[in-house]
C-alpha positions as protocol buffer text, in pm:
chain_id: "A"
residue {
  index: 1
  type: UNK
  ca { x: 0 y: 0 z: 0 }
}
residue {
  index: 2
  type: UNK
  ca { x: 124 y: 323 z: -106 }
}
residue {
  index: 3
  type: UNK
  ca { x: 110 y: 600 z: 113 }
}
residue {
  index: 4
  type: UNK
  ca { x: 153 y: 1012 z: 38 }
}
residue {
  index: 5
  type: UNK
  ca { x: 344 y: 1249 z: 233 }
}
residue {
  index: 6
  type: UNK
  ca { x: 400 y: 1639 z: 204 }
}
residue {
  index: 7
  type: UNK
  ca { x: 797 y: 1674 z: 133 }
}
residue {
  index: 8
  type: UNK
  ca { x: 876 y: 2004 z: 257 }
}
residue {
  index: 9
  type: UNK
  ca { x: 1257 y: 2089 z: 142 }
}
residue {
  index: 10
  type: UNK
  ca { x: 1475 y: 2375 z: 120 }
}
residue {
  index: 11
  type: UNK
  ca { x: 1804 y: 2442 z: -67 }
}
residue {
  index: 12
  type: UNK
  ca { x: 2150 y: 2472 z: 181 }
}
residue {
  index: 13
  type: UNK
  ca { x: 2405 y: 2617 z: -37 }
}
residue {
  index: 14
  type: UNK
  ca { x: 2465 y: 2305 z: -289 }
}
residue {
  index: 15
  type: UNK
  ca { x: 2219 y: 2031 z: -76 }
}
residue {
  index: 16
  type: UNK
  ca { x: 1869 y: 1993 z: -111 }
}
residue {
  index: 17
  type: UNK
  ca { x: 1762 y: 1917 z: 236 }
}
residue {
  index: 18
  type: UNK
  ca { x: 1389 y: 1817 z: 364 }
}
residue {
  index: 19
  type: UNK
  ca { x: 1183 y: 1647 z: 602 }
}
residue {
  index: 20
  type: UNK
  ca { x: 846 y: 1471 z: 536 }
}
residue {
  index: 21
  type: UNK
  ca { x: 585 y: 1697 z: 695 }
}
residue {
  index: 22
  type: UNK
  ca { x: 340 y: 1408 z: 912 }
}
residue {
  index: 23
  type: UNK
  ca { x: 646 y: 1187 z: 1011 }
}
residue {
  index: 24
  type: UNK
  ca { x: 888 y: 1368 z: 1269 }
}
residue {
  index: 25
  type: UNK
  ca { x: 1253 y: 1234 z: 1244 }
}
residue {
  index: 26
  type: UNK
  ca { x: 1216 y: 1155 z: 886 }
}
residue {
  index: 27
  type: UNK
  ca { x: 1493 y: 1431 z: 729 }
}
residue {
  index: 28
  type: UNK
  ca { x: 1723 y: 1389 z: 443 }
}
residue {
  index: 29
  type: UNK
  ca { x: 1942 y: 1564 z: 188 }
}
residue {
  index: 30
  type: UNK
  ca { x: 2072 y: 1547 z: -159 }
}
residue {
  index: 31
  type: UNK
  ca { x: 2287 y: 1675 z: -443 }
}
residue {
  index: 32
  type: UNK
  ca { x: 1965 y: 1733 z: -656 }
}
residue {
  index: 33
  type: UNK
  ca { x: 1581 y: 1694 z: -616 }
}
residue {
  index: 34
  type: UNK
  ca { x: 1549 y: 1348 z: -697 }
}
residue {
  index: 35
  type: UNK
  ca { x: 1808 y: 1231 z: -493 }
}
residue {
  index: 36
  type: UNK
  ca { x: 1643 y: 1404 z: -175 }
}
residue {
  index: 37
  type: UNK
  ca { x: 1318 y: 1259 z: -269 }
}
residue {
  index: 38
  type: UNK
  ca { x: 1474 y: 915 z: -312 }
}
residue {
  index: 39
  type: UNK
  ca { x: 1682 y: 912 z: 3 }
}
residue {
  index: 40
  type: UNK
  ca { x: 1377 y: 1038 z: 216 }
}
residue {
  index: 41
  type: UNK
  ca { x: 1212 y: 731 z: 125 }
}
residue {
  index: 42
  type: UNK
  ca { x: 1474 y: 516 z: 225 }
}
residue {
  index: 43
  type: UNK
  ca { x: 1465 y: 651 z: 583 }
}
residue {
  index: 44
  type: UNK
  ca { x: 1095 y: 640 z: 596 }
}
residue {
  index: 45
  type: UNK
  ca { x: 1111 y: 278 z: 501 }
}
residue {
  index: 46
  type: UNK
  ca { x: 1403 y: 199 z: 755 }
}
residue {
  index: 47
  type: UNK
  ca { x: 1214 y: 375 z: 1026 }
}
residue {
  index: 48
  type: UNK
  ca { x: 860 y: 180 z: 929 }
}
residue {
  index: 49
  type: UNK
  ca { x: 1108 y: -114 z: 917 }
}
residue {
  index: 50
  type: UNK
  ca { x: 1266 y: -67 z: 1256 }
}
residue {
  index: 51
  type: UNK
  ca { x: 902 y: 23 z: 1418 }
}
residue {
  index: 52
  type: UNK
  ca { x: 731 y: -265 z: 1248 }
}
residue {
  index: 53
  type: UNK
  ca { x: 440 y: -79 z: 1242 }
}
residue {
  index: 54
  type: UNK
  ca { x: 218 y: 51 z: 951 }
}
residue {
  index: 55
  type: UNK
  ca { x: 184 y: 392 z: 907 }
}
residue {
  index: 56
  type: UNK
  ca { x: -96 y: 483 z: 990 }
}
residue {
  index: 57
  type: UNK
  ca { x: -249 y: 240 z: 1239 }
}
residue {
  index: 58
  type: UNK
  ca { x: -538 y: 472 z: 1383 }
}
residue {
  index: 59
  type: UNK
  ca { x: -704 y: 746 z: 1315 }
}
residue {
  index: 60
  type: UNK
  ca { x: -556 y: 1042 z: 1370 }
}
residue {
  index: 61
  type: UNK
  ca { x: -707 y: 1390 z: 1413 }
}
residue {
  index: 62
  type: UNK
  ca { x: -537 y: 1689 z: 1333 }
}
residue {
  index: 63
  type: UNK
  ca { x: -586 y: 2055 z: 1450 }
}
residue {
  index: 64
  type: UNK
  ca { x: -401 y: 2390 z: 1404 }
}
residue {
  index: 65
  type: UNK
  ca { x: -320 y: 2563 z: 1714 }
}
residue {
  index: 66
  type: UNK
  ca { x: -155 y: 2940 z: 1651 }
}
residue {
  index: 67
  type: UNK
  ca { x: 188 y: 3044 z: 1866 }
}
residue {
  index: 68
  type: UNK
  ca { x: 259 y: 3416 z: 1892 }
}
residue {
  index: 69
  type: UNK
  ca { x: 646 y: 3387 z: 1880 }
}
């Protein structure tokens, strides 16, 4: 089952770097685009791996709270 995920990246000098917006601790980088985009998926699948547990396995409710920083 294939699952989609908001990829929300940024450029650092020559690295594409991102994270995967619903799964904390799933950040990568790469040389180009694609590579970010292919090495994010590797860590989501070693971290699905390691948890042995399909994402997601409830439902999950979201809300938006607003911080005044």
């Amino acid at each position: 089952m294939e699952h989609t995920f908001t990829l929300e990246y940024w450029k650092d000098k020559t690295w594409y770097v991102g994270r995967l917006k619903e799964i904390p601790g799933v950040f990568s980088q790469g040389k180009t685009l694609t590579e970010l985009k292919e090495n994010v998926r590797d860590v989501y699948k070693m971290m699905m791996e390691e948890t042995a547990m399909p994402f997601p396995r409830r439902s999950v409710k979201k809300t938006e709270i607003g911080i005044a920083v």
